[in-house]
N, C-alpha and C positions, 0 to 999 in steps of 0.2 A: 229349826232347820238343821239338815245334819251336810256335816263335809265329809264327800266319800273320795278316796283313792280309786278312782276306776283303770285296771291295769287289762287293756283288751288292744285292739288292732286298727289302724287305720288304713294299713294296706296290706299288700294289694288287696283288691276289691274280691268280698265273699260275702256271705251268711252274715261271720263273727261281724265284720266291719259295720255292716249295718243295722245291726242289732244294738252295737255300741255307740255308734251316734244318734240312733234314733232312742235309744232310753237316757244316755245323758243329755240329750240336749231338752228333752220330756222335764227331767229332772230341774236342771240347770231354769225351766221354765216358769216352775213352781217352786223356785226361790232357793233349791238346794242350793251348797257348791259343790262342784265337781274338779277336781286336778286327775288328769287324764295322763296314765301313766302308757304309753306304746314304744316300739321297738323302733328305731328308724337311727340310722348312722350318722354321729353329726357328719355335717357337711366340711366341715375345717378345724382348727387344732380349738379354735378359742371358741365353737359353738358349745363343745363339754361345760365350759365355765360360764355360761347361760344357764346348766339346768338348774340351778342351786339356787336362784335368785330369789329373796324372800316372800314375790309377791306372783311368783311363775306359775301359773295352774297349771303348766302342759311340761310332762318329763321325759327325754326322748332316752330308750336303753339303748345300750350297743348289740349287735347281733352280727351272725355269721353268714345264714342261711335265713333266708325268710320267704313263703310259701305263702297259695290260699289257703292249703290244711297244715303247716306244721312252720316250728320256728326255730331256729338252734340260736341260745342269746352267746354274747359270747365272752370268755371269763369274767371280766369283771362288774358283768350284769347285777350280776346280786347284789354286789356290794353298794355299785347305784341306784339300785332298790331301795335298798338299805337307809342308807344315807337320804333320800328321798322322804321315804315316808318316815323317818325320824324328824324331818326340817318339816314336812307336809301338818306332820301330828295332824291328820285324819281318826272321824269318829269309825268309819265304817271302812274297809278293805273290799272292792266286790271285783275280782278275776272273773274276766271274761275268757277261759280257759282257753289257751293259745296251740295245744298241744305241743310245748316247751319244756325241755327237763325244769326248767326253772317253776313251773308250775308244782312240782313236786315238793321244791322247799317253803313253800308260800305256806305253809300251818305254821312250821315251826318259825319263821320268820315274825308273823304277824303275833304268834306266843310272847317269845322275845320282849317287843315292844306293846303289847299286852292291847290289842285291838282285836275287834269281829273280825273274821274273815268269812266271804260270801262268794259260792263259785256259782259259774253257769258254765254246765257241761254241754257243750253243744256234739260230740260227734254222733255222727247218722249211728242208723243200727238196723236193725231187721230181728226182732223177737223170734222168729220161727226157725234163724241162723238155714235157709233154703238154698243159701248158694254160696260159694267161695269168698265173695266177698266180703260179704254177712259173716262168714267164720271169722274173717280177717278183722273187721272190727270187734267182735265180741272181745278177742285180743287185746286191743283197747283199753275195751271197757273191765276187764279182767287189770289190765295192768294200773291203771287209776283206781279204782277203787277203795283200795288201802289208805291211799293219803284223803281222797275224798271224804272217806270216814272220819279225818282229821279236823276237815272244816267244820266254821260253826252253823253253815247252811250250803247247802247247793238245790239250787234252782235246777229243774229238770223242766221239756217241756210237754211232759204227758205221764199217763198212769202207768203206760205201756213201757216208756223209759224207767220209771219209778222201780217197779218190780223186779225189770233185769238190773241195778243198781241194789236192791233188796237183796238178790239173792245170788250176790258177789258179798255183801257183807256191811253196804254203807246203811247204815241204822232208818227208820223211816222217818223216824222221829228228828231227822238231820235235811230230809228231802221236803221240799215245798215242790207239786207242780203252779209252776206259771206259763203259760204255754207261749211261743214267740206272737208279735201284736204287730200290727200297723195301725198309720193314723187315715184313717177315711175320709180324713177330708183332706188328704192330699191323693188316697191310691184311690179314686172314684171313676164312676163314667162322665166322659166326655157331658158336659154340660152346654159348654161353649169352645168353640174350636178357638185355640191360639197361635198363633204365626209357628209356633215349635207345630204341633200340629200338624199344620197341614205342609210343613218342609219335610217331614216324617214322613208324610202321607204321599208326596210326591216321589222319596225315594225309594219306599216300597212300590209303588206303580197299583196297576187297578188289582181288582182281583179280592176274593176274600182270606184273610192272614188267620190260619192257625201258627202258635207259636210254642216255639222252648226259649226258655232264656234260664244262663246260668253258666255253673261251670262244665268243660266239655272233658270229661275224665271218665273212664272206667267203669264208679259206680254209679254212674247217671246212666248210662245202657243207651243213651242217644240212638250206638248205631240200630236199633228193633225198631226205634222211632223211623228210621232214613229206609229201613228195609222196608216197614210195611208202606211209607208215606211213596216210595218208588211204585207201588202196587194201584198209586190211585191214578183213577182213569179220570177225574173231574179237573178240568181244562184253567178252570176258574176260580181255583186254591192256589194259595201258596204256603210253603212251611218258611217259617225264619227263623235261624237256630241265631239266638243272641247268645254270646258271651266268648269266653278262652280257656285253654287246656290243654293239657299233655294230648288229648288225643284228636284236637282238632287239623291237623295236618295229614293225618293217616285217613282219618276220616274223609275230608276234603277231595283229598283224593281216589278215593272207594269211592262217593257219591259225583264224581266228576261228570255223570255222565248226565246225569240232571240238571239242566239249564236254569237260567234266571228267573223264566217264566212257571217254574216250578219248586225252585229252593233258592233262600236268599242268606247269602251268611253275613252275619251282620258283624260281627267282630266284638269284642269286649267294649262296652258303653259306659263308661263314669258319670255322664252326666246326668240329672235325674229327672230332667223335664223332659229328655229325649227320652228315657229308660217307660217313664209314665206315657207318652204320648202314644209311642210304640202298643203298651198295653191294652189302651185305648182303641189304637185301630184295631185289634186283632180280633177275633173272632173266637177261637179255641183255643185254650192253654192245656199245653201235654207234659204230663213229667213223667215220663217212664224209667225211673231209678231204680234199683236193687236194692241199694241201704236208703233211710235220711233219719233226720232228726226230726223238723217239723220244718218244710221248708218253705221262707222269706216269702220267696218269688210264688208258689204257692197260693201263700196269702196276701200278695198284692195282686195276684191278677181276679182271685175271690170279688176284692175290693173292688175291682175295677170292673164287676158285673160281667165278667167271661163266664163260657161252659169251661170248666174245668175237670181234667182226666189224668189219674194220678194212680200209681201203685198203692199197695199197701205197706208199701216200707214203713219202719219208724212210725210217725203220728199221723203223718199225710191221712190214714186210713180214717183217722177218727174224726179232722176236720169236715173229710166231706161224706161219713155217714148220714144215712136218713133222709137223700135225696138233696143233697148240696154238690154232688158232684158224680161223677163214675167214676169206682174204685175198682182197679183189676189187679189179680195178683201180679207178683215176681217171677212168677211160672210162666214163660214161653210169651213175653210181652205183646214181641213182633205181631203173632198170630191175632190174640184178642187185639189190637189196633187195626190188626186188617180188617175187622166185624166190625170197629166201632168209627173209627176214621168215615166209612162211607154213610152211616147212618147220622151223623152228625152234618156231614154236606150236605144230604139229602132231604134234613125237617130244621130249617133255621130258626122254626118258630119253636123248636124243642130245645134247641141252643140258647135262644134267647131265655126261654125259660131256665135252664140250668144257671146261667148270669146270674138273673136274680135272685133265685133260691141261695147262690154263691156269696151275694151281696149281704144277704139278710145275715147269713151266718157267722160272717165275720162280725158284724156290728151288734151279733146277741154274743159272741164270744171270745173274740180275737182284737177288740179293740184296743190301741195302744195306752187307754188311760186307764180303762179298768186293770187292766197289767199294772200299770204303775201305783195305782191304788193300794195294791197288795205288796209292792214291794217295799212300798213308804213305810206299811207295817210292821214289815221285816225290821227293816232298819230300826224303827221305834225301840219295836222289843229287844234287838241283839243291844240297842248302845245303853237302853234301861238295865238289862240285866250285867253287861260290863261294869256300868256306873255300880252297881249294886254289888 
């Protein structure tokens, strides 16, 4: 079994977080151990003198700023690092890339003290760079690069990410795709309804639920979603944009004029039988993004046997080729949803079919343990050839 240093996020609630609980605890399952390195401020003078305890899995750093996309730790972070994974002596190092200057020093940190280091690059992107925001990440992915080159692996989640990662300069030979996973037999359909259920089911009211759920920012393009969803004439839909963001306030009140009986705002949800039941009731899942990576929510509503309708950003495009899903460009969102939005209300036996075709794909490709499968071999070979 191997002991990994996992240095990723617990909050607030994104992508990273749950990507990181649900593969160490996968891990943590099959017998690894996991010491869980994240960012959160002790709460009083003598929590500090907790983290160091010989038998502590869980390391908390100090920080400045902490975000769903970015972290600023703050000075004496490193050195807690430091000192951590020196008391930790971990086989394996794997960053869950936080977008933290402090992720920059993690090569030569983990040199130092002479362990693997293993990153997973999650930010979104858009290959085609089609629109400002897309340039904006490329920025990014330009400025990490260099040190990513330094690790002994980074995990990437697609070929499409691989390539622009290629030709910034990080070797291929350094890049594994493993693509983000869920487990299905928690994101599935509804089987038997449970009291979470049907308290869901009562707060959304009648009506059939197309959904967004996620963060409400900029490069999720929500508002093409709210314009074209304003456009629909069918009485007996409702949109429910789950989650929070910088641009849920502005938004809010731009779509003010849309009642309950037509748009329901759900607010940011932690909990995960609510977040699941929600999925369950719904009907269509929409992600009309501009950037992504390969995104969670995505492929838990896949699992959960929804139509799913997604850009081509980042990987999105590759999970639901070949008839797992409608894929539409980053070009002019609003409009191609106003064409597809009503064609989807209007043949629910075509919707159900896209569920299942969604269902299937995740479970020949996205499943959480064929992932881990691959990543166990990771870790094999890096702690074999260290040893060596």
């Amino acid at each position: 079994m191997v002991h990994v240093a996992w240095l990723g996020k617990k909050s607030p609630f994104c992508g990273n977080v749950s990507y990181g609980n649900s593969t160490t605890e996968e891990l943590k399952y099959r017998g690894h151990k996991v010491s869980f390195i994240h960012f959160d401020n002790p709460s009083d003078s003598n929590a500090s003198k907790t983290l160091f305890l010989a038998n502590d899995p869980e390391v908390s750093l100090p920080y400045l700023i902490k975000s769903q996309v970015y972290t600023i730790p703050s000075p004496r972070a490193e050195k807690e690092l430091r000192l951590s994974l020196e008391r930790l002596k971990p086989d394996i190092v794997h960053a869950s890339l936080t977008l933290s200057p402090l992720d920059f020093r993690l090569p030569e940190l983990c040199n130092q003290i002479n362990v693997p280091l293993v990153g997973t690059f999650h930010p979104a992107f858009d290959a085609k760079n089609r629109n400002l925001t897309a340039s904006t990440q490329q920025l990014t992915y330009q400025l990490y690069a260099p040190s990513l080159a330094k690790f002994s692996k980074i995990i990437v989640f697609s070929e499409t990410q691989k390539k622009v990662l290629s030709k910034l300069g990080v070797p291929n030979e350094k890049q594994i795709v493993i693509p983000n996973s869920v487990d299905e037999n928690i994101w599935k359909p509804v089987d038997k309804k449970s009291e979470k259920y049907d308290q869901v089911k009562k707060k959304l009211g009648n009506g059939r639920i197309f959904l967004y759920m996620g963060r409400i920012a900029n490069e999720k393009n929500i508002e093409s979603l709210l314009r074209s969803w304003r456009q629909t004439k069918n009485n007996s839909c409702k949109l429910v944009i789950v989650g929070d963001g910088p641009m849920k306030p502005t938004l809010e009140n731009s779509f003010s004029n849309l009642g309950k009986d037509k748009l329901i705002w759900w607010g940011a949800e932690l909990d995960l039988e609510t977040r699941i039941a929600i999925m369950q009731i719904a009907e269509v899942f929409i992600l009309p993004s501009l950037v992504e990576g390969l995104s969670l929510s995505l492929l838990e509503a896949m699992s959960t046997g929804k139509a799913c309708v997604a850009t081509d950003a980042g990987a999105d495009g590759e999970v639901l080729e070949n008839g797992a899903g409608i894929i539409i460009s980053t070009d002019n969102v609003a409009a191609q949803l106003k064409t597809i939005i009503p064609i989807l209300i209007d043949h629910p036996s075509f919707t159900k079919n896209l569920g299942k075709r969604a269902r299937k794909r995740v479970i020949e490709r996205y499943s959480i343990k064929n992932n881990i499968d691959v990543l166990e071999e990771v870790y094999t070979r890096l702690r074999k050839n260290f040893k060596n």
